[in-house]
Each structure stands twice: as structure tokens, then as C-alpha cells.
C-alpha positions in Angstrom: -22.1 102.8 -15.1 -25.2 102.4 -12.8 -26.6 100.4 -15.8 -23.9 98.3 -16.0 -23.7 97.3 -12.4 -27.2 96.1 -12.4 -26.8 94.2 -15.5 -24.2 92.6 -13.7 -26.0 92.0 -10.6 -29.2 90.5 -12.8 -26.8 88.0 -14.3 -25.6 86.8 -11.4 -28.8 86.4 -9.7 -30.6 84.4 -12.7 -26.9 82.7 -12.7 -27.7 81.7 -9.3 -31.2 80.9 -9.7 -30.6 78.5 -12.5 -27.4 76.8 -11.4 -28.6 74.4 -9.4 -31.0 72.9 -12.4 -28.6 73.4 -15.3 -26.1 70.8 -13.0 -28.5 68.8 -12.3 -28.1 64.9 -12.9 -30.5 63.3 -13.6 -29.5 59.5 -12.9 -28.9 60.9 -9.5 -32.6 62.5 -8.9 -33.8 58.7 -10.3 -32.0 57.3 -7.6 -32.8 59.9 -5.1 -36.9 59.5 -5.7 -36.5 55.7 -6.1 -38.4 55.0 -9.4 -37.9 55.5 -12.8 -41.1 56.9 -14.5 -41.3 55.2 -18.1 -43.6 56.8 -20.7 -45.1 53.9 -22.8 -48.1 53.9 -25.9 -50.3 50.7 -23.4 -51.6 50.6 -27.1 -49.5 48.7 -28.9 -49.1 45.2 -28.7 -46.6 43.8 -28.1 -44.9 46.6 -27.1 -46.9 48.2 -24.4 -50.3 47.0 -24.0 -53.2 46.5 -21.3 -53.0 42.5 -20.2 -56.4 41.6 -20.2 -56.3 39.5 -17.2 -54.1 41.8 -14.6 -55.6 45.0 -16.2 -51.4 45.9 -15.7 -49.3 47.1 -18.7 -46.6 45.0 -20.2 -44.7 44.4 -23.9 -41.7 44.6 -25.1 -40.5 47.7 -24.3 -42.0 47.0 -20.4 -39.8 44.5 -20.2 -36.5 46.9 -21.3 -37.4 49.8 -19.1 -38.1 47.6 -15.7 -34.5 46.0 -16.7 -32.8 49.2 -16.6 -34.7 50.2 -13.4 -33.3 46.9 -12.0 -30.0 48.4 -13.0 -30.2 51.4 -11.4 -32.3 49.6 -8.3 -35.4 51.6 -8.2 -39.0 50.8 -8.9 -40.3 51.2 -12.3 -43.5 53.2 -13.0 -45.5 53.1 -16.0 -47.0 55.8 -17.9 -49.6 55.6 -20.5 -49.1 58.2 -23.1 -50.8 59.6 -26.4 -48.2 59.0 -29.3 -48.0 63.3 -29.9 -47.3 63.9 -26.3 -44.1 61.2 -25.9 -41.5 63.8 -26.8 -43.2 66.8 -24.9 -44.2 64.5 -21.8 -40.4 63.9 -21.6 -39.5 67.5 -21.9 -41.3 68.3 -19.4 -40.0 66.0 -16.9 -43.0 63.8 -16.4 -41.4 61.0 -17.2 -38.0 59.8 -17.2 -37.8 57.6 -20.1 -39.8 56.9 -23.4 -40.6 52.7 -24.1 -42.9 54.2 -26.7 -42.3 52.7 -30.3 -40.5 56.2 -31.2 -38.6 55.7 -33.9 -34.6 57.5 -34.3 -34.5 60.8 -36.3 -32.1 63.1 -37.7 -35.2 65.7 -36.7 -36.1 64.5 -33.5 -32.4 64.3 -32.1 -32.7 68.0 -32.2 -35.1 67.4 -29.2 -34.1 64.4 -27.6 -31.2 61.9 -27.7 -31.9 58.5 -28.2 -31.0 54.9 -27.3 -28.9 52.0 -28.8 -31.6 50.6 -31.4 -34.2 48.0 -29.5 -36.3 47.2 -32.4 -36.3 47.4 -36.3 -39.3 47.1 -37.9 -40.8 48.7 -41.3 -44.3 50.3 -41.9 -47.0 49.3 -44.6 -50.7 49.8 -45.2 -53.7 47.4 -45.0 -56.7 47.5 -47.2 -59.9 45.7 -47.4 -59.7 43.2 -50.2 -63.3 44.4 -51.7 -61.4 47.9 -52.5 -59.1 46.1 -55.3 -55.9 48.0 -54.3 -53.1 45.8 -54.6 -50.3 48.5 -54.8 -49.2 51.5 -53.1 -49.7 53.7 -55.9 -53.3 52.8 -56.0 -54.2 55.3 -52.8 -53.6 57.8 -55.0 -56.0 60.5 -54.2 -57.8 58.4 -51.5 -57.6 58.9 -47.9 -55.5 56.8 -45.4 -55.6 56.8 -42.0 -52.9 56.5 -39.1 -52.2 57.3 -35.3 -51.1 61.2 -34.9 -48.0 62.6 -34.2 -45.5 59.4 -35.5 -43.6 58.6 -38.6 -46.2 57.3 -40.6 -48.1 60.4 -41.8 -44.9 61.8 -43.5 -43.8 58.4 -44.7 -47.2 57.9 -46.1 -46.8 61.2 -47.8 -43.9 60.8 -49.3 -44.3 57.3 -50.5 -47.8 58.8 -52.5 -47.2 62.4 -52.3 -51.0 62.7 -53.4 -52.2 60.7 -50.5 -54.8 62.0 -48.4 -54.1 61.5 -44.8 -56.2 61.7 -41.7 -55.3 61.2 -38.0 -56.3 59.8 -35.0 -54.8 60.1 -31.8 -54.6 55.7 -31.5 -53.7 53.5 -33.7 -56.9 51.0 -32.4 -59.2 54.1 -33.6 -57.7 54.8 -36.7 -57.9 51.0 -37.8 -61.8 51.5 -36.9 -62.2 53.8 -39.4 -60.8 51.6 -42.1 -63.1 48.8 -40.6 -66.0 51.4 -41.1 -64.8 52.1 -44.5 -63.9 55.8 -43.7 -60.6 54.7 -45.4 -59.2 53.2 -48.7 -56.3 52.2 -45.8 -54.4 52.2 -42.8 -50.5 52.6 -42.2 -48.7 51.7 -39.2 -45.8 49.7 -38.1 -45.6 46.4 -39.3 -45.4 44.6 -36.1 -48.7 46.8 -35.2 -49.9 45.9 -38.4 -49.9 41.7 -38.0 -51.1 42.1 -34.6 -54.4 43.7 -35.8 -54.3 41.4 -38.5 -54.1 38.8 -36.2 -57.0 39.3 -33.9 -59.3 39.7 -36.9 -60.0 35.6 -36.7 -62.4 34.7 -39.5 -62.8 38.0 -40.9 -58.9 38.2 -41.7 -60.0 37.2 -45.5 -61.8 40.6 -45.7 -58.3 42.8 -45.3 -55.1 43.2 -47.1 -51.5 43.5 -46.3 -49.6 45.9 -49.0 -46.0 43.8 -49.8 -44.2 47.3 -50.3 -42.8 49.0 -46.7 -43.0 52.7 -47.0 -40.3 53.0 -44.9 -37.3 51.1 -42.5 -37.8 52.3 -38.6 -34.9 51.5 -36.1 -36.6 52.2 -33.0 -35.4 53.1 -29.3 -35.7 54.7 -25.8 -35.6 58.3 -25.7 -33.7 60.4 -23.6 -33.7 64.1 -22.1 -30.8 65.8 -24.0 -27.3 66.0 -22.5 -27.7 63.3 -19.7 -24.6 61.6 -20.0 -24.7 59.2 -16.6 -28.7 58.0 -17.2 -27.8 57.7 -21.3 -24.8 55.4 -19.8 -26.5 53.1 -17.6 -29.7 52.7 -20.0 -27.4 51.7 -23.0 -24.8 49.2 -20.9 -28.3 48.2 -20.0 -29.3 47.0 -23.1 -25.6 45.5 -24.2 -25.8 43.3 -21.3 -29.1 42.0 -22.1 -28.1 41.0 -25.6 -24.6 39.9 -24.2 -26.6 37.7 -21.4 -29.3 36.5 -23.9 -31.9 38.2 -22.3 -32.9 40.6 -25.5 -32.9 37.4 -27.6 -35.4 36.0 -24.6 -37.8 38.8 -24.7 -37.6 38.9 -28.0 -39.5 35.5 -28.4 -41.6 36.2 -25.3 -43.3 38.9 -27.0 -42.2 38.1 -31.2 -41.5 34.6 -31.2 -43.0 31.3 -33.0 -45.1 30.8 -30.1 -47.0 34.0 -30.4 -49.7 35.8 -32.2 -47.0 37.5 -34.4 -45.0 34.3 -34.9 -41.8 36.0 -36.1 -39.6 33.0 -36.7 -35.9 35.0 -35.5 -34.8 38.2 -35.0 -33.3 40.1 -37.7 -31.5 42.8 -35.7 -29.1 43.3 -32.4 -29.4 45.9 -29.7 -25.7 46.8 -30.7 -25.9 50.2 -32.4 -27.9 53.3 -33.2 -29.8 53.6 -36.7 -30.8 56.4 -37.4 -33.5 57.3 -40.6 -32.2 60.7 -42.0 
């Protein structure tokens, strides 16, 4: 009986103890510390990426998360983050929100929840011209190289299940290594793909875009699990900037005909959540 009693004591202590964090609401402690701290890759343009001339991040997804800070009316903060440490950096409550090309999983909504979709792109592989692959099925065997702890390793994998891959922990490094011929190729997002292709210049005639896309990759801003009110505001966030026109503005700001990627329209809206399986 004495047992019992302090069983019952215990779990009303830890009850106690943990109350307080288990209702916590997390729109509210945004609010309450006046910024909302946005985990971003500052690698990947035009998504998130060092501006040369203010030395300040901005992209894309910059743009999104400082329009749902607006919303909530707190500062935004940006933080720079390795692509394997997005989902544990938000875990862990060091940031409040992920503007970090993460693409929507079946797996990973097991770990986080996820946005309407803000982007749809593809991923595909680039090769030097000299190497004489033309097709995916010619990496057989050879080694690839890709950014660590995103989609593309196991896309790669299953696309040429004999593929040898190696990763780095950026994107920018791992396309080194091709450069250096460490590689037969390099996988990445497509959109990350043309703007590396782009800044080549005259030595663009050296490399090689594969036309096959291993795979299609809705991405969006992940969440903490289970916070209803902050999942709110961040989605009627983005439905008012593609009611208001503003999505279809950034959109060209960063993708449009008047920049490096020249993407003549958009071929999605920020309207639903896609998910790959």
C-alpha cells in the first residue's frame, strides 16, 4: 500500500513538473519573446543565400518566413543551418520554423508537421560532358555526390540502386568534388541544379544536365508537432499571399524571366500539401 501511495505521489509530481510545458503554446511564446527564429540552408540560392553586397541572408523562403512574422508582428531572425540538423535544430527548440528546402514526407511527418506546399521542384544529376554519360543508367557503379541528410541520397539510390553515393555536408562542396572529378555526378534539386549551372559562365559547355528527374519534391515550412495556433497562422499566411498576389510576386523576384534561373511561370500554387510517400 506504501508502494502504491508513492507511485501515486511520483505521478503527480512529474504530472506537475511537466504540465506547464506539455500546454504550452507556442504561437503564444513567439509573441511573448517578440521574434520568430527561422531555420534556413543560406546555401541555396534562391532560397536562402548570403547577398554578396549586404553580407545579410535572403531567398525565397526569407521572404515567406519574414511574411508570417509580419503576421504575427514580431521580428524575424535568421538561422543558418546544416541540411542534417533542420529537423533536430527544430526539435530542439532552437528555432521556430524551417525555410530550409525540406521537402514533405510520409517519414518525416512522423517527426514534424509540415506546411501548405511553397515550392515544387524535381531533382536530377549533372555530369561533365567529357564523362560520355548521357543517361541515368549510366552511373551505374560510379560514385555520385550530394549534400547529406536530404532526399537526394535515397532518390539517387533508388533510381540506380547500384549507385555509389558520397556526402557532403553542402551542396557548394559536393559540386566541388564533381568539378575536381571526384564524381561521375552530382544530384540535387533542380532549381539548385540551374543556379550552379548558371554561374559556371564560359565553362557551362564542360557540364551536363541529365533530362530524367529522379524524383518530384513538394516542398514546405516545417513545423514542431501538434501546434495547432502557429500551424494556423503560418498556413492562412501563405493563402493570403497567393490570394493577394504576393507568392506569384516573390515568385519572379527570385524565379522569374528576369533572373539567373529564368523560369518563365510558375507551375504550382501554395494551395495544398503534397506529400511524396
Amino acid at each position: 500500500m506504501r508502494l502504491e501511495k508513492y507511485v501515486v505521489a511520483l505521478v503527480g509530481i512529474v504530472t506537475a513538473v511537466l504540465a506547464p510545458a506539455l500546454q504550452a503554446d507556442q504561437l503564444a511564446d513567439i509573441k511573448t519573446k517578440g521574434e520568430l527564429v527561422c531555420g534556413v540552408l543560406g546555401t541555396d540560392e534562391p532560397n536562402s543565400f548570403v547577398d554578396p553586397k549586404t553580407r545579410t541572408i535572403v531567398g525565397y523562403e526569407v521572404d515567406l518566413c519574414r511574411a508570417i512574422a509580419q503576421r504575427i508582428g514580431v521580428k524575424a531572425t535568421i538561422k543558418q543551418l546544416a541540411v542534417a540538423a533542420r529537423i533536430p535544430e527544430l526539435q530542439q527548440r532552437r528555432v521556430d520554423l524551417l525555410a530550409a528546402a525540406l521537402t514533405h514526407t510520409k517519414e518525416r511527418e512522423a517527426v514534424v508537421d509540415f506546411s501548405l506546399t511553397t515550392f515544387v521542384t524535381g531533382q536530377r544529376v549533372m555530369v561533365r560532358k567529357d564523362s560520355g554519360i548521357t543517361q541515368l543508367a549510366q552511373l551505374a557503379n560510379k560514385r555520385v555526390v550530394t549534400v547529406k541528410g536530404g532526399t537526394q541520397e535515397p532518390n539517387m539510390r533508388k533510381a540506380v540502386p547500384s549507385v555509389q553515393v558520397i556526402t557532403f555536408e553542402t551542396a557548394p562542396q559536393a559540386f566541388v568534388a564533381l568539378q575536381q572529378r571526384k564524381a561521375a555526378g552530382f544530384v540535387n534539386d533542380e532549381v539548385s541544379l540551374l543556379d550552379a549551372y548558371a554561374k559556371l559562365g564560359p565553362a557551362q559547355k564542360e557540364y551536363l544536365l541529365l533530362e530524367q528527374s529522379i524524383s518530384t519534391e513538394p516542398l514546405a515550412l516545417g513545423l514542431r508537432k501538434n501546434e495547432s495556433a502557429f500551424k494556423t497562422v503560418v498556413n492562412d499566411t501563405l493563402r493570403e499571399l497567393e490570394r493577394s498576389g504576393e507568392a506569384e510576386r516573390l515568385f519572379m523576384k527570385w524565379y522569374g524571366p528576369d533572373t539567373k534561373l529564368k523560369f518563365p511561370k510558375r507551375n504550382f500554387r501554395i494551395e495544398s500539401d503534397r506529400i511524396v510517400s
